[in-house]
ChimeraX commands (.cxc) that place a marker at each C-alpha (Angstrom):
marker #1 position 0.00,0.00,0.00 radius 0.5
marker #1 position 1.42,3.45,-0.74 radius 0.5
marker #1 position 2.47,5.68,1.66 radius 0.5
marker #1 position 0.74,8.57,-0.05 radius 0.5
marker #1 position -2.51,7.73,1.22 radius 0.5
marker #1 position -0.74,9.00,4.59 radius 0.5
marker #1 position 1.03,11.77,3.26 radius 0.5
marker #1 position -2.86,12.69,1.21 radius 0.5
marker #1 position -5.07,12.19,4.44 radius 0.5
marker #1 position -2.52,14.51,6.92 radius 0.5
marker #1 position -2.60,16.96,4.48 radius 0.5
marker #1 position -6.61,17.26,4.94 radius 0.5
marker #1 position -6.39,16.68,8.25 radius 0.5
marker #1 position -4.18,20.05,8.80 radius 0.5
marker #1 position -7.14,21.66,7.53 radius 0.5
marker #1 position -10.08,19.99,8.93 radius 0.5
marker #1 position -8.44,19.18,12.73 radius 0.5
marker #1 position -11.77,18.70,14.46 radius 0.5
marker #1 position -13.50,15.74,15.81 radius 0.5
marker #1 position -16.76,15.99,13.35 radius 0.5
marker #1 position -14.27,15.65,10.61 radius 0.5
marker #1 position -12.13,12.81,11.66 radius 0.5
marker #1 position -15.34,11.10,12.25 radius 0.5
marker #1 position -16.78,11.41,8.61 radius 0.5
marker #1 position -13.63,10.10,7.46 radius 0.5
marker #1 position -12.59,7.55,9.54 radius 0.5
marker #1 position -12.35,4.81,6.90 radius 0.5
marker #1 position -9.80,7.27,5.23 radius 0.5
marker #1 position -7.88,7.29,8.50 radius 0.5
marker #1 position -7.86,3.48,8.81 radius 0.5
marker #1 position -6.38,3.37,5.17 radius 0.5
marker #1 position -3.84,5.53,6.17 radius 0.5
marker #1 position -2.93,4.21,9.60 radius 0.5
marker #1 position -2.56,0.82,7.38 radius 0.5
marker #1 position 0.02,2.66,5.12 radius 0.5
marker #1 position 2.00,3.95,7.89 radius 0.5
marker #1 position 2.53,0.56,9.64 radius 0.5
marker #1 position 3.39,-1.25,6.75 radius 0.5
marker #1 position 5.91,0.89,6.41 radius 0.5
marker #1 position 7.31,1.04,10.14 radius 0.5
marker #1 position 6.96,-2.65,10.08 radius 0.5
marker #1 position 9.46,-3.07,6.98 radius 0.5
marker #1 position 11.84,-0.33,8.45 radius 0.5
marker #1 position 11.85,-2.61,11.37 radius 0.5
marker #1 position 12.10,-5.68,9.56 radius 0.5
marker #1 position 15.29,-3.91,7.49 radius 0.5
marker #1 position 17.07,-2.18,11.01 radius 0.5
marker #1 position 17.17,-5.89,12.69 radius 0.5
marker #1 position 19.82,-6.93,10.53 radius 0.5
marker #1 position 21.96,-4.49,12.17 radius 0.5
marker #1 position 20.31,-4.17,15.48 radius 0.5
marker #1 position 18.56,-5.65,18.66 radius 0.5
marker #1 position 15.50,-4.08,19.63 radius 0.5
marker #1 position 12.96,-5.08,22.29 radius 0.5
marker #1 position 9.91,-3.61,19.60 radius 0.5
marker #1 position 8.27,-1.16,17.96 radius 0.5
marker #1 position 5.50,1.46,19.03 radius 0.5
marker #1 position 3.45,3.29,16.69 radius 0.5
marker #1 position 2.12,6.20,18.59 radius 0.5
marker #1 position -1.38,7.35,18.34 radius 0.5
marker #1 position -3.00,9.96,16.41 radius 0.5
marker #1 position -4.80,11.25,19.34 radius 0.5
marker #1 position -3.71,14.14,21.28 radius 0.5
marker #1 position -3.56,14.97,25.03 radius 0.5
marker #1 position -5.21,18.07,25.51 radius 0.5
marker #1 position -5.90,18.93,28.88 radius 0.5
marker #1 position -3.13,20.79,29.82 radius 0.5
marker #1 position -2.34,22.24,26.73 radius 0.5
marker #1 position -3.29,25.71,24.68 radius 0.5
marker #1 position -3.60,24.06,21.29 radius 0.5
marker #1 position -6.93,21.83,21.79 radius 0.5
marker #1 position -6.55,20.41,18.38 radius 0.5
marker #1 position -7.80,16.75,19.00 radius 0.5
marker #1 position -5.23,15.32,16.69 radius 0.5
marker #1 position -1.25,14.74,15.69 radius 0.5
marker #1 position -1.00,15.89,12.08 radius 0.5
marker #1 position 1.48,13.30,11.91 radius 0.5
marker #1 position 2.05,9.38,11.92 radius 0.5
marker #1 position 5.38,8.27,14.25 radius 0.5
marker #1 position 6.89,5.27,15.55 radius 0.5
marker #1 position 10.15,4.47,17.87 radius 0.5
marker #1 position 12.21,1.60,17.66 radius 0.5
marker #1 position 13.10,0.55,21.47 radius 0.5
marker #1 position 16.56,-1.09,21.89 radius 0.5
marker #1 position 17.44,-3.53,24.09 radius 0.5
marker #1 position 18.00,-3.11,27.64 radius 0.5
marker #1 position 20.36,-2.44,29.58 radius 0.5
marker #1 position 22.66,-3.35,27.19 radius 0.5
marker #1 position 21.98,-1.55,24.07 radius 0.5
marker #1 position 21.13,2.49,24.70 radius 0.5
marker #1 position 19.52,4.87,22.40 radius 0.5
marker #1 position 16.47,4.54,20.18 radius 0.5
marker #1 position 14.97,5.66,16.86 radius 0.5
marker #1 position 12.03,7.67,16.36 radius 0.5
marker #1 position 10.30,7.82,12.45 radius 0.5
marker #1 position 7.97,10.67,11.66 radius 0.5
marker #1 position 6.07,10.67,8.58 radius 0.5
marker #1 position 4.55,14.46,7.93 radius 0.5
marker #1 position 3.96,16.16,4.79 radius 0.5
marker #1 position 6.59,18.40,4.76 radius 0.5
marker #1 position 8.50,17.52,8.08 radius 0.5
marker #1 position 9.75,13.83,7.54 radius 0.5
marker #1 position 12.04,12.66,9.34 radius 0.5
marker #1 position 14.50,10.47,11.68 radius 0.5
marker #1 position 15.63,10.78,14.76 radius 0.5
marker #1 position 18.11,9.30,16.83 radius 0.5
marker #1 position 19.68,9.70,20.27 radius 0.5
marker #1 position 18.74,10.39,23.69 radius 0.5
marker #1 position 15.75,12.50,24.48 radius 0.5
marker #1 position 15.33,12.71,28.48 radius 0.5
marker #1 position 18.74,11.11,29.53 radius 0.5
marker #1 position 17.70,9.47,33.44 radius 0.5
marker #1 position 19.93,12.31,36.10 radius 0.5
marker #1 position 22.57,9.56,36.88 radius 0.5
marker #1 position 22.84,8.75,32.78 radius 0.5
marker #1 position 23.56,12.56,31.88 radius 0.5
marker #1 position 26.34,12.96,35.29 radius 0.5
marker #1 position 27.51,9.98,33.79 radius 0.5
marker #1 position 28.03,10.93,30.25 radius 0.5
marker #1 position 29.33,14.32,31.37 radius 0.5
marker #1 position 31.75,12.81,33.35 radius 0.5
marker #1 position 32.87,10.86,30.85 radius 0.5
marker #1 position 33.38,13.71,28.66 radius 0.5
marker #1 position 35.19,15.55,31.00 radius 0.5
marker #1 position 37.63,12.78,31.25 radius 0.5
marker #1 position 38.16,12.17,27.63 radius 0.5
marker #1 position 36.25,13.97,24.93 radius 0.5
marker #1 position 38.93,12.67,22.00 radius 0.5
marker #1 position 36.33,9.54,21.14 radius 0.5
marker #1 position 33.26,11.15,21.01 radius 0.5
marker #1 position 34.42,13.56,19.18 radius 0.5
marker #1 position 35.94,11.40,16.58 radius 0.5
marker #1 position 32.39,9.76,16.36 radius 0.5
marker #1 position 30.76,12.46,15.71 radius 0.5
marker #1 position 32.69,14.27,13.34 radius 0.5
marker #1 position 33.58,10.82,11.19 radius 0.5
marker #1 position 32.24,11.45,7.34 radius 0.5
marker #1 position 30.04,8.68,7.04 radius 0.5
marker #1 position 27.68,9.94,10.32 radius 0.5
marker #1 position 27.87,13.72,9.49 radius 0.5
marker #1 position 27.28,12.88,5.80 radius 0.5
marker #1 position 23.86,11.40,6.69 radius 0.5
marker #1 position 23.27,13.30,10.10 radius 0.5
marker #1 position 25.10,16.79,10.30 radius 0.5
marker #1 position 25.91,17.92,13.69 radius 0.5
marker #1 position 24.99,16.11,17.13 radius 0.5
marker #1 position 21.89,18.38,18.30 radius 0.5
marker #1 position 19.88,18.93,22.03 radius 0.5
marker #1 position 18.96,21.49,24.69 radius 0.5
marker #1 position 22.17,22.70,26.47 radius 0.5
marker #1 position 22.22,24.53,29.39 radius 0.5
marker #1 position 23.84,28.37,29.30 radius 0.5
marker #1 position 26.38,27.52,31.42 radius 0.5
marker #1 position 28.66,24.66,33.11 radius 0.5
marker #1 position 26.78,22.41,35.18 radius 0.5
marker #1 position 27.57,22.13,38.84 radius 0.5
marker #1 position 30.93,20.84,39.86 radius 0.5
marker #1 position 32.04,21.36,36.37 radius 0.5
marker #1 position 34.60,24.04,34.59 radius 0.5
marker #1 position 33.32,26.41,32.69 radius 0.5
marker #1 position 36.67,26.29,30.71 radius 0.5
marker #1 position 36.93,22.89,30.44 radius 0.5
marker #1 position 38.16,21.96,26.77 radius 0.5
marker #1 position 35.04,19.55,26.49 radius 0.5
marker #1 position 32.39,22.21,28.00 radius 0.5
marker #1 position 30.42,22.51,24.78 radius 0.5
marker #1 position 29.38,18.59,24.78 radius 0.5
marker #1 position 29.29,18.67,29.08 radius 0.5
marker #1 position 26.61,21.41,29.06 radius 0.5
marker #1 position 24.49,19.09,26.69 radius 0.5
marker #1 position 20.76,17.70,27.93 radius 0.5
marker #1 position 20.30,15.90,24.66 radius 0.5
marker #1 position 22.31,14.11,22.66 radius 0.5
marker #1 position 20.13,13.78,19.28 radius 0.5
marker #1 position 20.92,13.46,15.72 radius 0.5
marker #1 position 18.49,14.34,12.67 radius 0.5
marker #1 position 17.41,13.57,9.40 radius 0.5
marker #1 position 14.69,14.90,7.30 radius 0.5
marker #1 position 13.37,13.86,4.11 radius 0.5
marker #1 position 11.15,15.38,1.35 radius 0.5
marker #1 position 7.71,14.12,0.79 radius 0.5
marker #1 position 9.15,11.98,-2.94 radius 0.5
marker #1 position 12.17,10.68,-1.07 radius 0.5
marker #1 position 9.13,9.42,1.19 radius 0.5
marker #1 position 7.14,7.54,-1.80 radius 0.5
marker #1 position 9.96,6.71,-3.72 radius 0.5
marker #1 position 10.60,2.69,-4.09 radius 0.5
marker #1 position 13.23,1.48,-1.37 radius 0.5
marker #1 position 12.78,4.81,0.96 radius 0.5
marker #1 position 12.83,1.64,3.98 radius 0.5
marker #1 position 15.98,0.31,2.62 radius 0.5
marker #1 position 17.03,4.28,2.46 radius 0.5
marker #1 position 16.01,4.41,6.24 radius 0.5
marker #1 position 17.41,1.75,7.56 radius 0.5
marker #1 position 21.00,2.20,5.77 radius 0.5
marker #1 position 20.89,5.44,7.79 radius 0.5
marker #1 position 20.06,4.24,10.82 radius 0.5
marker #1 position 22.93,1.78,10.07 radius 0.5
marker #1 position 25.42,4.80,10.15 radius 0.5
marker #1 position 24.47,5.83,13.56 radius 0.5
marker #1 position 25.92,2.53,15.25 radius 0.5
marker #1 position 29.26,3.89,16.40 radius 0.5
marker #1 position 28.07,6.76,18.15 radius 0.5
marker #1 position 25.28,4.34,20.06 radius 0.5
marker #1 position 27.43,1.52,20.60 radius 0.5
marker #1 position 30.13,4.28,22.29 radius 0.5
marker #1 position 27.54,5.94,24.54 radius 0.5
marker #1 position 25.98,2.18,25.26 radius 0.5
marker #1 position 29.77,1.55,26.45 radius 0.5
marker #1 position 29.84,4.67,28.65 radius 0.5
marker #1 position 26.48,3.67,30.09 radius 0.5
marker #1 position 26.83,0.24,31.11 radius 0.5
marker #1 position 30.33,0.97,33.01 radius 0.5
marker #1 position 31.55,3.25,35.26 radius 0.5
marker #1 position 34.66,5.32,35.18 radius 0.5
marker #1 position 37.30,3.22,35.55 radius 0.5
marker #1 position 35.45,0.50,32.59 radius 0.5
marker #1 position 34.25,-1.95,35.01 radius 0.5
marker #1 position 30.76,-3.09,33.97 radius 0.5
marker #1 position 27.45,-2.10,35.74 radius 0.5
marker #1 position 25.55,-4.57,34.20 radius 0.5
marker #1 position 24.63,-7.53,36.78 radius 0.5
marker #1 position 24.87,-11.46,34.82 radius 0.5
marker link #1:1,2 radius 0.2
marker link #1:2,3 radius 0.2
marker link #1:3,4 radius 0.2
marker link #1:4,5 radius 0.2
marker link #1:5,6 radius 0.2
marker link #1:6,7 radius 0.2
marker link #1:7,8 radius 0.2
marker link #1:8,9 radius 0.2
marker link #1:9,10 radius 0.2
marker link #1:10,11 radius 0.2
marker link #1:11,12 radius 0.2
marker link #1:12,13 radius 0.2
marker link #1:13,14 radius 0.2
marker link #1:14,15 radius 0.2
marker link #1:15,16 radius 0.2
marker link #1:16,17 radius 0.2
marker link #1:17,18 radius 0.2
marker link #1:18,19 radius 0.2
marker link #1:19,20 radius 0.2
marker link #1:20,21 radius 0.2
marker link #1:21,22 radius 0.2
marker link #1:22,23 radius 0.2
marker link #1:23,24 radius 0.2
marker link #1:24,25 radius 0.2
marker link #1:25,26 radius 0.2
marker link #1:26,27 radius 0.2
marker link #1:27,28 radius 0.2
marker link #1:28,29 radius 0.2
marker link #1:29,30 radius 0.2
marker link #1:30,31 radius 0.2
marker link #1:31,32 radius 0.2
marker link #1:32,33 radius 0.2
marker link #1:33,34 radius 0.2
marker link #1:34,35 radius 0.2
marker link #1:35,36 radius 0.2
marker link #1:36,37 radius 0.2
marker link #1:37,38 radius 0.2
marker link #1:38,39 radius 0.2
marker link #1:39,40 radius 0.2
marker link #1:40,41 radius 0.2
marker link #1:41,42 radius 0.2
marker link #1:42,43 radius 0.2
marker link #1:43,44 radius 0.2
marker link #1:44,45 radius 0.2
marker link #1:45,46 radius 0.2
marker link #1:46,47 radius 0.2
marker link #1:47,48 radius 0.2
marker link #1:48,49 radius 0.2
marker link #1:49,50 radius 0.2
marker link #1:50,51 radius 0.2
marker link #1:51,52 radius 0.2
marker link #1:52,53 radius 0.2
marker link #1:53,54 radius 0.2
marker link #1:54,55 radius 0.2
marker link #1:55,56 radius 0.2
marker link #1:56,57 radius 0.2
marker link #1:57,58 radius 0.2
marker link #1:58,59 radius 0.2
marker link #1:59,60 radius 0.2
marker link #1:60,61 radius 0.2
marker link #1:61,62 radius 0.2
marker link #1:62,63 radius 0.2
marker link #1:63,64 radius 0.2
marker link #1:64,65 radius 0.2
marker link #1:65,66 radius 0.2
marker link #1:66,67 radius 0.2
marker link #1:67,68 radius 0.2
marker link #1:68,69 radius 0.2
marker link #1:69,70 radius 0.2
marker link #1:70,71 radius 0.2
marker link #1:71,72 radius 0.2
marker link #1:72,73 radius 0.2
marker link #1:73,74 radius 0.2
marker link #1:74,75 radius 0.2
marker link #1:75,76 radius 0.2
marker link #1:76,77 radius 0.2
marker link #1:77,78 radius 0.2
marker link #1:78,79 radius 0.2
marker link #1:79,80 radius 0.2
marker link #1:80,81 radius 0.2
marker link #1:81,82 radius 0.2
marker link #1:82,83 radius 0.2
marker link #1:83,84 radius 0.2
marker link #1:84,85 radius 0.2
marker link #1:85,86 radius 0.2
marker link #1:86,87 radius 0.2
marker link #1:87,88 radius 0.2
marker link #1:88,89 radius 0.2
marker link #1:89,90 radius 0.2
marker link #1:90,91 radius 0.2
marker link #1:91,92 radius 0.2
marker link #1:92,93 radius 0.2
marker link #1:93,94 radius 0.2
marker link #1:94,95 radius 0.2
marker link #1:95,96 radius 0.2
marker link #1:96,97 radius 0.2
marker link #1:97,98 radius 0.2
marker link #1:98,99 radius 0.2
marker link #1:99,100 radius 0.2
marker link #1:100,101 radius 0.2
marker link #1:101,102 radius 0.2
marker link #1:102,103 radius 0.2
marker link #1:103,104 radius 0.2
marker link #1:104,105 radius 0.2
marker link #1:105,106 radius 0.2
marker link #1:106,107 radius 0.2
marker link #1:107,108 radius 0.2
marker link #1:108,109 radius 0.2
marker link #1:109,110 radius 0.2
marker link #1:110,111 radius 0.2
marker link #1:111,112 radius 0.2
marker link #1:112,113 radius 0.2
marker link #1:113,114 radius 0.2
marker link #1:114,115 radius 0.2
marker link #1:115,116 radius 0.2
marker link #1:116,117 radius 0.2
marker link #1:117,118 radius 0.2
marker link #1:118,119 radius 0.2
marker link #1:119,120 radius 0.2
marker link #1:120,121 radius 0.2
marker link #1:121,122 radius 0.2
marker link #1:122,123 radius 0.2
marker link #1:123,124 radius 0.2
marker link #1:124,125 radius 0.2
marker link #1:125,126 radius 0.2
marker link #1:126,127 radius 0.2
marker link #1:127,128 radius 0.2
marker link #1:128,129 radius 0.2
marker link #1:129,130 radius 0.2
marker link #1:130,131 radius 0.2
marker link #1:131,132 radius 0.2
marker link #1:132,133 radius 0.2
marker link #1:133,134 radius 0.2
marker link #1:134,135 radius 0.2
marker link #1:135,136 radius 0.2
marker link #1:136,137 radius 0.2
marker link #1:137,138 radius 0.2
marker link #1:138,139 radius 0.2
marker link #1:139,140 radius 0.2
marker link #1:140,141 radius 0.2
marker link #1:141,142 radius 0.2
marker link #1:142,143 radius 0.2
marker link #1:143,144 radius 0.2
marker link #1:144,145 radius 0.2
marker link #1:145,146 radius 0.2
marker link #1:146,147 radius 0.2
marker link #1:147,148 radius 0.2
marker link #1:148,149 radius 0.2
marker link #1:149,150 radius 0.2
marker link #1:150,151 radius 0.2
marker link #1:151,152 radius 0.2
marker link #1:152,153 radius 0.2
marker link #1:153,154 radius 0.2
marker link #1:154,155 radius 0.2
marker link #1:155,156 radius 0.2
marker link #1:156,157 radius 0.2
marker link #1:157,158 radius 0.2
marker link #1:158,159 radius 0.2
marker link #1:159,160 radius 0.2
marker link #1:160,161 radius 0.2
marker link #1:161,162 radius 0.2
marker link #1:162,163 radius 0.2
marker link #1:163,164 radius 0.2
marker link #1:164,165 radius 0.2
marker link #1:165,166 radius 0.2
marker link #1:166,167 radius 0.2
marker link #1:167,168 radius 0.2
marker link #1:168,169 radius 0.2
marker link #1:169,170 radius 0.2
marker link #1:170,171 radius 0.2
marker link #1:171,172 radius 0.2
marker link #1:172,173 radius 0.2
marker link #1:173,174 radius 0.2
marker link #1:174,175 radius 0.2
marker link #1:175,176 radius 0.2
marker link #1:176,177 radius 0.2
marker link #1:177,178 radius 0.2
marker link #1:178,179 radius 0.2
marker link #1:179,180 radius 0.2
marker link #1:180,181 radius 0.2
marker link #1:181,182 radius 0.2
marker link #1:182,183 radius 0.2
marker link #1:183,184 radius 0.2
marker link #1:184,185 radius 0.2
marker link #1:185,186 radius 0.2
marker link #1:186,187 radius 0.2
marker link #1:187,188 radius 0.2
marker link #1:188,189 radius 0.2
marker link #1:189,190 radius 0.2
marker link #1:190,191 radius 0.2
marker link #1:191,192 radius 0.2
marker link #1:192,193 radius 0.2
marker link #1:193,194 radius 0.2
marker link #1:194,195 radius 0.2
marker link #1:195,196 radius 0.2
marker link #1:196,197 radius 0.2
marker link #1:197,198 radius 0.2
marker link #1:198,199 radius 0.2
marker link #1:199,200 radius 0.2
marker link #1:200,201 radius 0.2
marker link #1:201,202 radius 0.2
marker link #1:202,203 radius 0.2
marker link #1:203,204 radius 0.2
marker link #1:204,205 radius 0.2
marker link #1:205,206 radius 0.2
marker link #1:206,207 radius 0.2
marker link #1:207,208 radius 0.2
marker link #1:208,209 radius 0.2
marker link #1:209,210 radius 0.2
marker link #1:210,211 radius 0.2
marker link #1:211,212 radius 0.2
marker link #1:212,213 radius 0.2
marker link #1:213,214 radius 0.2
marker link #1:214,215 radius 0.2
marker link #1:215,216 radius 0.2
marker link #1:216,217 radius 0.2
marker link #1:217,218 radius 0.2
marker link #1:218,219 radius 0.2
marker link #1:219,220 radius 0.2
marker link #1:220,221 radius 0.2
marker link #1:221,222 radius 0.2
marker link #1:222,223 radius 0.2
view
């Protein structure tokens, strides 16, 4: 089924947010829905050759309105993540398919307190690796630079002019990737997805490294 149903029913959807709407054209939504999740499903099916993951959530249409200003009743988009296995394997991959706004995510959203002290103390100690992951060709060819709130200054107990401040102050640690809406309904755009995802292995498998020991490499992780 083509994705373009999707890409078709989101457009009118941006236009007709309301619940009378939706309602009249629910049979357009299920088609669409359908699209979407054969689609997740074969990015999934494609990313397990290179990954473990525990499974895949598509996330509902429906929004959450009651403590929000914008009571539009839906998402005027279609997204799924791609959970990892734990503890082991950190990180995760998010999909959004949007008229206009595709894209990829990967990274770490809301790292846990003891996760981000963690990270940042790794960085303080040696920010040579990271930064050769990062700044590699393949990853910035296909990602660009590592993105995420920061905070305006050092965090507490750290140096302000520390060599590795601009990666310590980091919240987020997130990498994106946006596509147009023919990349989207053009044959193999899975394969396409997946081969990116690929390219973000390094940079997960270092910060899965840093997570699972502590400081002196000695693993966290209980057999």
């Amino acid at each position: 089924m083509s994705i373009t149903v999707a890409l078709d029913f989101l457009k009118k959807l941006e236009k007709n947010n309301n619940r009378e709407w939706f309602a009249d054209n629910k049979p357009e939504y299920d088609q669409a829905l359908k699209s979407v999740k054969v689609l997740f499903n074969a990015v999934y099916s494609n990313i397990q050759a290179h990954d473990e993951f525990e499974k895949i959530k598509v996330f509902r249409i429906y929004r959450d309105v009651r403590f929000s200003k914008n009571k539009q009743p839906y998402k005027n988009n279609f997204g799924a993540a791609f959970h990892r296995v734990k503890p082991r394997l950190r990180g995760g991959y998010y999909m959004q398919i949007q008229p206009g706004n595709n894209f990829i995510a990967t990274g770490f959203w809301s790292p846990e307190k003891e996760d981000l002290l963690r990270i940042r103390k790794e960085f303080e100690m040696d920010d040579q690796e990271i930064r050769s992951i990062i700044n590699d060709h393949p990853l910035q060819s296909v990602w660009g630079a590592l993105e995420g709130e920061e905070l305006k200054t050092a965090p507490r107990d750290f140096d302000k002019t520390h060599p590795a401040i601009d990666l310590i102050k980091k919240k987020q640690f997130i990498f994106t990737k946006q596509y147009t809406d023919a990349e989207v309904i053009a044959e193999g755009f899975a394969q396409k997805v997946s081969d990116d995802f690929k390219t973000i292995r390094p940079f997960f498998d270092y910060m899965s490294d840093v997570l699972t020991t502590d400081l002196n490499g000695v693993s966290l992780i209980k057999d």
